[in-house]
C-alpha positions in Angstrom: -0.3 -16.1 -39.1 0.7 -12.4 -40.2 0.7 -11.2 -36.7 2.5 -14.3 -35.1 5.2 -13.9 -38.1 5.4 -9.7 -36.8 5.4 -10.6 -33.1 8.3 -13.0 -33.4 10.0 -10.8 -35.4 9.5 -7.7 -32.7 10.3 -10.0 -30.0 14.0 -11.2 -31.8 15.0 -7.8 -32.4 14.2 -6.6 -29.0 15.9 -9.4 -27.6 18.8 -8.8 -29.9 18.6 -5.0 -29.2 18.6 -5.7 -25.3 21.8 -7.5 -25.5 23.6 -5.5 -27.4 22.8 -2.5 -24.9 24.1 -4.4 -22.0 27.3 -5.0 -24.1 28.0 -1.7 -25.0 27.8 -0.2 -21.6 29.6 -2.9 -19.7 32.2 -2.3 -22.6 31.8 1.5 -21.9 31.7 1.4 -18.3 35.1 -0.9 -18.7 37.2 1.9 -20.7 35.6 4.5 -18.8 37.2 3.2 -15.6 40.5 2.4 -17.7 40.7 6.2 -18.6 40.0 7.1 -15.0 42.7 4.8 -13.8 45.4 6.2 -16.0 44.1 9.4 -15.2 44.4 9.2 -11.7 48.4 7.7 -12.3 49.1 10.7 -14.1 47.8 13.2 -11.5 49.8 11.2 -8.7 52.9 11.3 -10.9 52.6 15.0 -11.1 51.4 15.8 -7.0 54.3 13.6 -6.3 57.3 15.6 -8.8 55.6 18.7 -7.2 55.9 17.6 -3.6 59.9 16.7 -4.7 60.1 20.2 -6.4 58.7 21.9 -3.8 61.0 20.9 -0.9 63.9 21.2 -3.5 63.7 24.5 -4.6 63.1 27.7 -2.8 59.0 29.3 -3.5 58.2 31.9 -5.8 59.7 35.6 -5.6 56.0 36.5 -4.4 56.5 34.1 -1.3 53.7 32.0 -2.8 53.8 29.4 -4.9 51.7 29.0 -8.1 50.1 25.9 -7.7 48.4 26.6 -3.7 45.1 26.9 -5.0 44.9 24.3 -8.0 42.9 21.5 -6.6 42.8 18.0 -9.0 40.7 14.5 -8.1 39.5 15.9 -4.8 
């Protein structure tokens, strides 16, 4: 009876523990790609003000701009 009583017992919490697990990473996995998504807005807000800037105003005193060889999401 002891070992029926244990075994039922193991078997619940591992159940219980399983479900859990998947619940936390699809709830992970969900923000994760939230973050991403607003991430990836931001950067295409600031490639396009930098695309507007850069046919707006004249390049850098050096003749190169400062931003050639910065490489974001790619």
């Amino acid at each position: 009876m002891g070992n029926a009583m244990f075994g039922r017992k193991t078997l619940s919490r591992g159940v219980f523990f399983g479900l859990g697990y998947l619940a936390g990473t699809r709830a992970g996995r969900e923000r994760y790609e939230q973050i991403e998504a607003s991430f990836q807005a931001v950067i295409e807000k600031l490639r396009t003000r930098y695309a507007e800037d850069a046919t707006s105003t004249p390049s850098s005193p050096s003749g190169r701009d400062g931003y050639s060889d910065i490489r974001l999401g790619d």
